[in-house]
C-alpha positions as CSV (number, residue, x, y, z in Angstrom):
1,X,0.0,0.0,0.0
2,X,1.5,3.4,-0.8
3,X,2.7,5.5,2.3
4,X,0.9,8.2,3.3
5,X,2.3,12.0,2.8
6,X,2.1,12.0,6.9
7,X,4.0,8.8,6.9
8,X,6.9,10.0,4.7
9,X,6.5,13.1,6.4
10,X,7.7,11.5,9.9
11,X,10.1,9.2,8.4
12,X,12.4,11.8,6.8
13,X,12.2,13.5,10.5
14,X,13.4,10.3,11.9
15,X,16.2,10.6,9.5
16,X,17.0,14.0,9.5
17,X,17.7,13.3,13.9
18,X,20.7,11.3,12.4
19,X,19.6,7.6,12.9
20,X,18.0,7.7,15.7
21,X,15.1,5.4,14.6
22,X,17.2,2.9,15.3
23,X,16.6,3.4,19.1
24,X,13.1,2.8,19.1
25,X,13.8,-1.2,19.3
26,X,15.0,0.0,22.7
27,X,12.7,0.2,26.3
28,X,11.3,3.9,25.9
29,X,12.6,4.5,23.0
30,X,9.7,5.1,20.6
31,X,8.0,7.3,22.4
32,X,11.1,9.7,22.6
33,X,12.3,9.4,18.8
34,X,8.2,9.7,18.0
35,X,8.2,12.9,19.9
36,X,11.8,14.5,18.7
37,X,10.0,13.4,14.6
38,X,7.3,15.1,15.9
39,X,9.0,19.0,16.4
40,X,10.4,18.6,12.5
41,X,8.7,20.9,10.1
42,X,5.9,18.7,7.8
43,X,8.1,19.7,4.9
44,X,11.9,19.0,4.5
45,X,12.6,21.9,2.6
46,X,11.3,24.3,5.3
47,X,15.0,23.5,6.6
48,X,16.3,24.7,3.6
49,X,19.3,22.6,3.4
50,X,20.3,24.0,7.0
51,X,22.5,21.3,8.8
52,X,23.5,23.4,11.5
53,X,21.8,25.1,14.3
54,X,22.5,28.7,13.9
55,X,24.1,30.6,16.4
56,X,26.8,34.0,17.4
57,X,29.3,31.7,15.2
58,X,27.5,29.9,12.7
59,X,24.5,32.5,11.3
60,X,21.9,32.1,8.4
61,X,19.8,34.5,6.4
62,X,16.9,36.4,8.5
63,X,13.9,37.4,7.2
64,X,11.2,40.0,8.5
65,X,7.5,40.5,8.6
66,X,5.4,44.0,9.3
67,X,2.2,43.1,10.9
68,X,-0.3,45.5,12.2
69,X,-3.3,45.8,14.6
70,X,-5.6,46.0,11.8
71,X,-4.4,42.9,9.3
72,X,-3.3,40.8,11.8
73,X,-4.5,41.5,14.6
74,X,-1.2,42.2,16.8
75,X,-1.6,44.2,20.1
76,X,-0.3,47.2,18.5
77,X,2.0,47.6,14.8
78,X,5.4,45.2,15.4
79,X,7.7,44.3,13.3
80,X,9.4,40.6,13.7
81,X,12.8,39.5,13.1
82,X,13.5,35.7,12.5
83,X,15.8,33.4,11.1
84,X,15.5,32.4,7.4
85,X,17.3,30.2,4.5
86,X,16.7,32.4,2.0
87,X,18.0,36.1,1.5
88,X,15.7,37.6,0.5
89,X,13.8,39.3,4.1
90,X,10.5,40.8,3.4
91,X,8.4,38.2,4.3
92,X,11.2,35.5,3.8
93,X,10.1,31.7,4.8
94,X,11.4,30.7,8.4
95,X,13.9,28.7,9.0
96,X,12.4,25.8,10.9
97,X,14.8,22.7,12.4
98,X,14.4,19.4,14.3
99,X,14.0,20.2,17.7
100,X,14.6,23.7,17.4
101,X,12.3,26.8,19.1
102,X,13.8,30.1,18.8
103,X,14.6,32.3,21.7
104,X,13.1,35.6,21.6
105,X,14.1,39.2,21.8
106,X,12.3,42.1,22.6
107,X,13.2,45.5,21.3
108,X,12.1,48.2,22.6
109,X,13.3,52.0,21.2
110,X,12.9,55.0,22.5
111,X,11.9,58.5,21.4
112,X,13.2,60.1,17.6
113,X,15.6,62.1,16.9
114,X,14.5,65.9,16.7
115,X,12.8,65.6,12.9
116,X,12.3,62.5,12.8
117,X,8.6,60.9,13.1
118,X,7.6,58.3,16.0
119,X,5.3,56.6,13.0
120,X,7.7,53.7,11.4
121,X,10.6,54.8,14.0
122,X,10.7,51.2,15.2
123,X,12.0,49.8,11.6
124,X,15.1,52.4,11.5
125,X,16.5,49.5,14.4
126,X,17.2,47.0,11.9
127,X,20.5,46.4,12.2
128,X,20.1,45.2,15.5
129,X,17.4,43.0,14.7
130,X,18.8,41.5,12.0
131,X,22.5,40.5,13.4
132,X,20.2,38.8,16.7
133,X,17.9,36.7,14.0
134,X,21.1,35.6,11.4
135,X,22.1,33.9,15.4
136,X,18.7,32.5,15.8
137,X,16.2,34.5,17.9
138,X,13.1,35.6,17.0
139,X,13.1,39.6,17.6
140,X,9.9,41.4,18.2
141,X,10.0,45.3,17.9
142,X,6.8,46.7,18.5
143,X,6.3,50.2,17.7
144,X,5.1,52.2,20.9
145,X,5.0,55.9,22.4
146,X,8.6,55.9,24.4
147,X,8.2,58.0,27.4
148,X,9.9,57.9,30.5
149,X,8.5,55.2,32.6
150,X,8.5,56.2,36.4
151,X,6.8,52.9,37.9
152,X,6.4,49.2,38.4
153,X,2.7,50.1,37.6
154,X,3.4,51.4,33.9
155,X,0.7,50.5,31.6
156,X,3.5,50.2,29.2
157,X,5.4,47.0,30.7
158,X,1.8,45.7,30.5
159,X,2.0,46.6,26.6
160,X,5.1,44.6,25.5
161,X,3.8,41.9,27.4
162,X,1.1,41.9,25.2
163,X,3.5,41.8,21.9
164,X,5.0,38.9,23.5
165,X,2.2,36.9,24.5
166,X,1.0,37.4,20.4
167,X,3.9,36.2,19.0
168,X,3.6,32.9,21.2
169,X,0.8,32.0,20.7
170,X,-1.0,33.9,18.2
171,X,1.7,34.4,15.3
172,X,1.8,32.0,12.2
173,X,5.3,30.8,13.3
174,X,4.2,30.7,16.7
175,X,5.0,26.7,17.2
176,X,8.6,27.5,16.5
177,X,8.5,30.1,19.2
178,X,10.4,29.4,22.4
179,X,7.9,30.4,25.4
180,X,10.2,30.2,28.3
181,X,10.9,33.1,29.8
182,X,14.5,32.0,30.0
183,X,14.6,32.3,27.2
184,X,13.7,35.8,26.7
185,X,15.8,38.6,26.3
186,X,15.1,42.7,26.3
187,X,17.1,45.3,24.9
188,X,16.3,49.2,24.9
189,X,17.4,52.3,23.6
190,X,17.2,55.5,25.6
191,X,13.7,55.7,27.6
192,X,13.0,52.0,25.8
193,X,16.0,51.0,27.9
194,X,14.6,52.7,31.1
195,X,11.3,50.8,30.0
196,X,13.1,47.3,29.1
197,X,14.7,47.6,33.2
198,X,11.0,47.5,34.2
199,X,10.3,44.7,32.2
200,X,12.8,42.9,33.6
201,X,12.2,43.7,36.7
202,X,8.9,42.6,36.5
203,X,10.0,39.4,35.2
204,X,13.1,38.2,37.4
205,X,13.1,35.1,34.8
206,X,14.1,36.5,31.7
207,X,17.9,35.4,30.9
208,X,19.7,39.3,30.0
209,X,19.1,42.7,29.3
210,X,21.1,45.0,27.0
211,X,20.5,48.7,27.9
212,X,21.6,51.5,25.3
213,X,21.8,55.1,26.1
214,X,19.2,54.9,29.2
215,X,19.0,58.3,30.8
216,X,18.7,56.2,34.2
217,X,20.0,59.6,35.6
218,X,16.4,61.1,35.2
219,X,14.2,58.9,37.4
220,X,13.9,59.3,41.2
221,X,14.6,56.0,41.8
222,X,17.9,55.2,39.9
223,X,19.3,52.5,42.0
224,X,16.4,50.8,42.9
225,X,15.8,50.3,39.2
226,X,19.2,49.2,38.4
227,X,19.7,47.3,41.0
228,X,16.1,45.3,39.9
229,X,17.3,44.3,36.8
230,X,18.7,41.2,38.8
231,X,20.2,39.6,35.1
232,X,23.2,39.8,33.0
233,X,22.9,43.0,31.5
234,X,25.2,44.9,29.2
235,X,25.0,48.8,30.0
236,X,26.1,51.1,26.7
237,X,26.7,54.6,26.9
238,X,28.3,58.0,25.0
239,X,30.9,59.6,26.8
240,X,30.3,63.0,25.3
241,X,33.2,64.9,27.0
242,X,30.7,67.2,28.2
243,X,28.2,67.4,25.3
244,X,25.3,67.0,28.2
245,X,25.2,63.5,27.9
246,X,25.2,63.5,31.9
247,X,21.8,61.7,32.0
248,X,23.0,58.3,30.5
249,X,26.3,58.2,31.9
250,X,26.7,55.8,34.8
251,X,30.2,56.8,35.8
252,X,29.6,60.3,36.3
253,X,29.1,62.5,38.6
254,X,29.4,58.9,40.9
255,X,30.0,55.5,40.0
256,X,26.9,53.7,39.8
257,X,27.6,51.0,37.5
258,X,30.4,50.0,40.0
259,X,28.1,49.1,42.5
260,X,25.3,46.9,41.0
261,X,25.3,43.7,42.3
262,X,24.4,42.1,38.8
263,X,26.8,40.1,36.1
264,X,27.1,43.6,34.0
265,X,29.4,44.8,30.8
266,X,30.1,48.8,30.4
267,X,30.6,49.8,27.1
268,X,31.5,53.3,26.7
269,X,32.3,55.2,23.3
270,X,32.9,58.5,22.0
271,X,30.0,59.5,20.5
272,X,26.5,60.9,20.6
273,X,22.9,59.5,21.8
274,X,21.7,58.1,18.5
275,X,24.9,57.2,16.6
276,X,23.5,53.8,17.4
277,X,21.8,54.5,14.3
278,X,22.6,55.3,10.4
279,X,23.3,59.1,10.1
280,X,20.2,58.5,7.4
281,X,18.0,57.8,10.3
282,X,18.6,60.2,12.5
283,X,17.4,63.5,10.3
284,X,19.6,66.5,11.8
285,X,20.3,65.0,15.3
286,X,24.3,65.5,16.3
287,X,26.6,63.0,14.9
288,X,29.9,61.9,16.9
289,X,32.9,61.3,15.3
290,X,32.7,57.7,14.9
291,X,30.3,56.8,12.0
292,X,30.6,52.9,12.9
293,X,29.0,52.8,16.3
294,X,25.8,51.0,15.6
295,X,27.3,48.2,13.5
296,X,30.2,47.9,16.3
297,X,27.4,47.6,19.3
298,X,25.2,45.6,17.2
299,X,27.7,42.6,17.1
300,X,28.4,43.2,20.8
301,X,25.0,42.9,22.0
302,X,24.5,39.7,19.8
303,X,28.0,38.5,21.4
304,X,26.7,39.5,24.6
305,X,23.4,37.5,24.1
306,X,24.6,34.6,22.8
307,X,26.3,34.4,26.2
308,X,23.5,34.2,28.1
309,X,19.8,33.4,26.1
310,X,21.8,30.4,24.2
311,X,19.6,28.9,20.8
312,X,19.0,25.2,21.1
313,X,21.1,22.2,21.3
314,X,24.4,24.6,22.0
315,X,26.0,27.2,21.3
316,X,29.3,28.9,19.9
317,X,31.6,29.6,23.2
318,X,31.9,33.1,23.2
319,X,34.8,34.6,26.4
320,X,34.0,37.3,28.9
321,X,36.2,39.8,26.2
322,X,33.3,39.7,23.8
323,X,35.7,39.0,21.0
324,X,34.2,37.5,18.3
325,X,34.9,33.8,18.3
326,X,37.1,32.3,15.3
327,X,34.8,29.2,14.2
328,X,35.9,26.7,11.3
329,X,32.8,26.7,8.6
330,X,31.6,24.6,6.3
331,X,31.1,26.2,2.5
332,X,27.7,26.4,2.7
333,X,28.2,27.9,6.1
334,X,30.7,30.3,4.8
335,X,27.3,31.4,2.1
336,X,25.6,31.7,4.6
337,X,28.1,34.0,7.0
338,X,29.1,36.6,4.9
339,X,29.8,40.0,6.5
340,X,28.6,38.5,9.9
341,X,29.8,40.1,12.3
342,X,32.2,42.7,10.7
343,X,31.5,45.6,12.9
344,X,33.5,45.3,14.9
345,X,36.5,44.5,12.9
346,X,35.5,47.5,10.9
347,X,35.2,50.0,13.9
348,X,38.8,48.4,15.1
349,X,40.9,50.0,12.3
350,X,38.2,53.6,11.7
351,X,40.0,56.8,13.1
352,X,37.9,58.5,15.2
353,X,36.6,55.5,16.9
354,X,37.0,54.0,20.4
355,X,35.0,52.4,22.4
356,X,36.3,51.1,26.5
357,X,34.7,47.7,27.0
358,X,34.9,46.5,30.5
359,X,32.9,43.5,32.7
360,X,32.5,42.5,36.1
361,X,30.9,38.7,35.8
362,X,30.2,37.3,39.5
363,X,34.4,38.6,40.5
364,X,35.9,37.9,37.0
365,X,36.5,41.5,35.6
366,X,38.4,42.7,32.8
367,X,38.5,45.6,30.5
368,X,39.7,46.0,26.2
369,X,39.4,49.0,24.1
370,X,37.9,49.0,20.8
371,X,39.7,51.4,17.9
372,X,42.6,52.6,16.4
């Protein structure tokens, strides 16, 4: 009798998990192997010839999707990030493995640039987004008013729980959607980051936080909030030599970052508030001297990260430095990596550029600077 397309279906999992169908003729077996075929995609080729899980070392393609309140019926307009086999983004097919959920992100920005509209501000973070999907995390970036949040009781951590709890469980991709809350990350950007600390304070679970330019220096209760982050976090700042970047600096006037009790990375650049972003994003706002900031701190989040939220069945061993790690690829890996990866090799050699990296990981601390 002719299989079934279900029966082919399973048996090509089976085979895919590397012969382990050959273990169901042991006690308990089955059921495991049945299970394990059973988190494969229906359809080979949704793997596209992937091998490998992706990770900070081994990256694929990412794709993107814009979904709204009124099409989809998302919480609010987001835009997701995820990781895809074929290059070509805009509503690119995910990547989808054996055994395999992706971690998720959240992204949360903060307010324009002088000039530039809130409306469609949340896609001008892409190159953040995209370096954390070509690792393999989902990254959900919802667009959302950025003021400063001032309590536990902020309707707006209520908010991006909301974006979270759509993507798991209401998304079209939502079975390859890790649910855990360890393994969920935040990062933020200016009063996003001041947001993203209440987030995670209001869930102690969450693996890491990456904050970037939080003006922490404007709430009345600085320290508390810091000190309630409770996770890994990696704090980012411009050292404007007196450009009245006061309000994100957590060095000066006293050293606050010193005294957290958290695993925490400082990394501190010469620069302005939103050189994070492309000097074609950020309308007439300052520029620093460095025009390779964002593409340097984007790779150093994602290194950061992919210490601490790792994608499934390993990961690429990344040290406390941050450097990024030397990893032997395949060719089709090699297709696939391309310019992964490369800002920070880039903002190495710039003039103008520097950036002091330092960490303080449960008593192992260290320091390296970044530029020429």
């Amino acid at each position: 009798m002719a299989d079934t397309a279900a029966g082919l279906s399973r048996r090509r999992a089976l085979a895919g998990l590397g012969g382990l169908a050959a273990l169901t003729l042991l006690p308990g077996c089955r059921e495991a192997i049945e299970a394990a075929a059973g988190s494969c995609p229906e359809d080979p080729a949704e793997s596209g010839g992937v091998t490998w899980n992706p990770d900070i070392g081994r990256p694929v393609f990412w794709g993107v999707q814009d979904l709204t309140a009124a099409v989809h019926g998302t919480p609010r307009d987001v835009r997701v990030y995820y990781p895809s086999y074929d290059g070509a983004t805009a509503n690119a097919p995910m990547l989808k493995l054996c055994l395999t959920k992706w971690p998720v992100v959240l992204f949360l920005h903060g307010q324009p640039p002088q000039g530039v509209s809130n409306t469609g501000y949340h896609v001008r973070w892409e190159r953040f987004a995209a370096v954390l999907a070509r690792c393999g995390y989902v990254v959900v970036v919802p667009s959302h008013t950025a003021v400063l949040s001032q309590g536990a009781d902020d309707p707006a951590i209520a908010a991006a729980a909301a974006d979270l709890a759509w993507v798991r469980n209401q998304w079209e991709h939502r079975r390859w959607v890790d649910t855990r809350p360890e393994s969920t990350a935040v990062v933020g950007h200016s009063y996003g980051g001041v947001l993203g600390s209440r987030v995670m304070a209001a869930n102690p679970a969450f693996a890491a936080f990456a904050s970037l330019g939080a003006p922490y220096a404007e709430l009345n209760d600085r320290q508390a909030v810091l000190t309630a982050i409770g996770r890994p976090t990696f704090f980012a700042w411009a050292d404007g030599d007196g450009l009245g970047l006061a309000f994100e600096d957590l060095d000066r006037p006293t050293k606050v970052w010193d005294g957290l009790p958290q695993p925490r990375y400082a990394a501190v650049y010469q620069g302005e508030h939103f050189d994070y972003l492309r000097a074609a994003d950020t309308g007439s706002a300052l520029r620093g001297p460095c025009p390779l900031v964002g593409g340097a701190m984007a790779d150093l989040v994602a290194l950061f990260l992919s210490t601490h939220l790792p994608v499934p069945l390993g990961r690429t061993r990344v040290g406390d430095d941050l450097k990024p790690p030397q990893v032997d690829l395949t060719p089709e890996q090699e297709r696939f990596a391309g310019a992964h990866l490369q800002g920070v090799a880039q903002f190495q050699a710039a003039p103008g550029c520097r950036l002091d990296l330092r960490w303080n990981l449960d008593g192992r601390t260290g320091s390296r600077r970044l530029g020429p």
